[in-house]
Residue, then its C-alpha position, 0 to 999 in steps of 0.5 A: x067380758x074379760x078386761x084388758x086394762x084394770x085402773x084399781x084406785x088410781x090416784x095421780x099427782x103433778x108434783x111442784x115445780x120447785x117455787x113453793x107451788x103444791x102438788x095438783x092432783x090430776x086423777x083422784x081415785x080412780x077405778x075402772x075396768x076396759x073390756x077387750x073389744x070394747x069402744x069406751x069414749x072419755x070425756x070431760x073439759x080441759x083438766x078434767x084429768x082425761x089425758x092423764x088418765x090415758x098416758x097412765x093407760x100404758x104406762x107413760x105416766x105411772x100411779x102416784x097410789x094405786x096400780x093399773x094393771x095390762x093383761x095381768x102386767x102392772x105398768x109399775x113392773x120396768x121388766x114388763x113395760x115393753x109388752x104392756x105398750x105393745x099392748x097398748x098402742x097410743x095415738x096423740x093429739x099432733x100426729x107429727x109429733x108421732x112422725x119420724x121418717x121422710x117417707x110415709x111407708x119407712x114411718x110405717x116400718x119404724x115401729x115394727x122394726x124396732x120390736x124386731x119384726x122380721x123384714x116380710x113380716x114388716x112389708x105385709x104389716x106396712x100394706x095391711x096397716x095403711x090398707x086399714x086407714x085407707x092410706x096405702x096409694x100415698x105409701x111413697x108420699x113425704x108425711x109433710x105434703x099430707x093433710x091434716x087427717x092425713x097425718x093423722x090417719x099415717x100415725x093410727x097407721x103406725x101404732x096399728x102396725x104395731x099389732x096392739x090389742x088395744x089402741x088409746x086416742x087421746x084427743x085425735x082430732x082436735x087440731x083438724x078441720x071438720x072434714x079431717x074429723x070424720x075421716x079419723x073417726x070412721x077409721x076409728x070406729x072400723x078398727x073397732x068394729x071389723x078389726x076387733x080393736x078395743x079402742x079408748x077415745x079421750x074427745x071433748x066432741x060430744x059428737x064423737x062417742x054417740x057410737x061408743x059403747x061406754x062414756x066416761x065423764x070426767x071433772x076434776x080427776x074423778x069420774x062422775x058419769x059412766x054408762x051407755x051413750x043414751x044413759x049418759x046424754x039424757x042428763x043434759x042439764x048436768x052436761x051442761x053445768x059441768x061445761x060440755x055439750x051434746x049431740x046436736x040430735x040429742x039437743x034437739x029432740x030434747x026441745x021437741x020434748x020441751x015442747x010437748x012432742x013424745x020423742x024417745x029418750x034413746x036417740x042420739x043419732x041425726x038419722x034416727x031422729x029424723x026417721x022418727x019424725x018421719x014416722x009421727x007424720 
């Protein structure tokens, strides 16, 4: 399949802030390709560099040696910069830190306005992005009366607005209660699955990228782990050393094996393992 996004060596520092402190490498030669219309989750524990790997995705932060490259254009490239984030929409941990009007259909509008987009472009591209998330009856609401998902769902709202190929959730529900979680990452997962979206999703919930396509473990700006979610969740022990955990199913039949029960090593998902066990009995 054809990449959107080529990350070719890429290393990346926090320079010092001035008080003798060094340099702190954050990615450490990293190379990697994303599919268009794949749905590749990133995974790792705070300062693993998955967030940084993200905002180096679209050109917010940019390569100290290396070069990633958008649909043929290098983030280092000024001149190129605005179409590689058109390109590349991201959505944030904090979605009102992504707010910026009172009204949630003028929060919608704001980001297209600004690309230049006709004004009945901008109307259809409001209705079919709050449509998209399930958010359209509160087009007239105030960003700030919504919940958390809400919020949240308002802000993948705007960057789809956008009409980015490919969209960069860094963290998107870490500050949402369970229910919030859900609902993002049904939203998620549809924008991949019916829109066509290639989506990166940066999460430290293992429960999130059971339905990735790809998963990426980082630790210490490097990649360890790559491959297919069941490849990725059999290696449980080593998970578990570098301080992340595993979907609850997988845990599970894992101490169904242990114990002496012939469980396939593929399943990952809560249904499968319960219809499996259905089926040894």
């Amino acid at each position: 399949m054809e990449s959107i996004i080529e990350i070719q060596d890429v290393t990346f520092e926090y320079k010092g802030n001035g008080d003798g402190s060094l340099p702190v490498t954050a990615l450490n030669h990293i190379s990697l390709n994303i599919e268009k219309g794949s749905f590749t989750a990133v995974i790792g524990i705070n300062g693993s560099g998955k967030s940084t790997l993200a905002k180096n995705m679209n050109g917010l932060m940019l390569p100290s040696s290396g070069k990633v490259i958008v649909n043929g254009m290098d983030t280092s490239d000024g001149k190129a910069i605005w179409d590689i984030r058109q390109t590349v929409g991201m959505v944030f941990q904090n979605p009102d830190n992504q707010m910026v009007s009172a009204v949630v259909e003028d929060d919608i509008a704001f980001g297209p306005e600004n690309l230049g987009v006709e004004p009945e472009e901008i109307k259809k591209r409001v209705e079919m992005s709050l449509k998209a998330v399930g958010m359209y009856d509160f087009r007239k609401k105030a960003p700030h009366m919504l919940s958390g998902g809400q919020k949240q769902r308002i802000a993948i709202a705007g960057v789809v607005a956008m009409l980015p190929e490919c969209i960069v959730f860094d963290e998107p529900t870490a500050m949402l209660d369970p229910q919030g979680r859900t609902e993002v990452l049904e939203i998620i997962e549809k924008l991949n699955k019916e829109s066509g979206k290639t989506v990166v999703l940066i999460t430290h919930f293992m429960d999130e990228v059971a339905g990735a396509d790809r998963v990426i473990v980082m630790d210490k700006g490097r990649i360890l782990m790559d491959g297919k979610p069941e490849e990725i969740f059999v290696r449980i022990d080593e998970l578990k050393t570098l301080g992340l955990d595993v979907p609850f199913a997988t845990e599970f039949a894992h101490r169904l094996r242990e114990k002496g029960i012939d469980i396939p090593e593929s399943i990952i998902f809560m249904d499968e393992l319960a219809d499996y066990i259905k089926s040894l009995c």
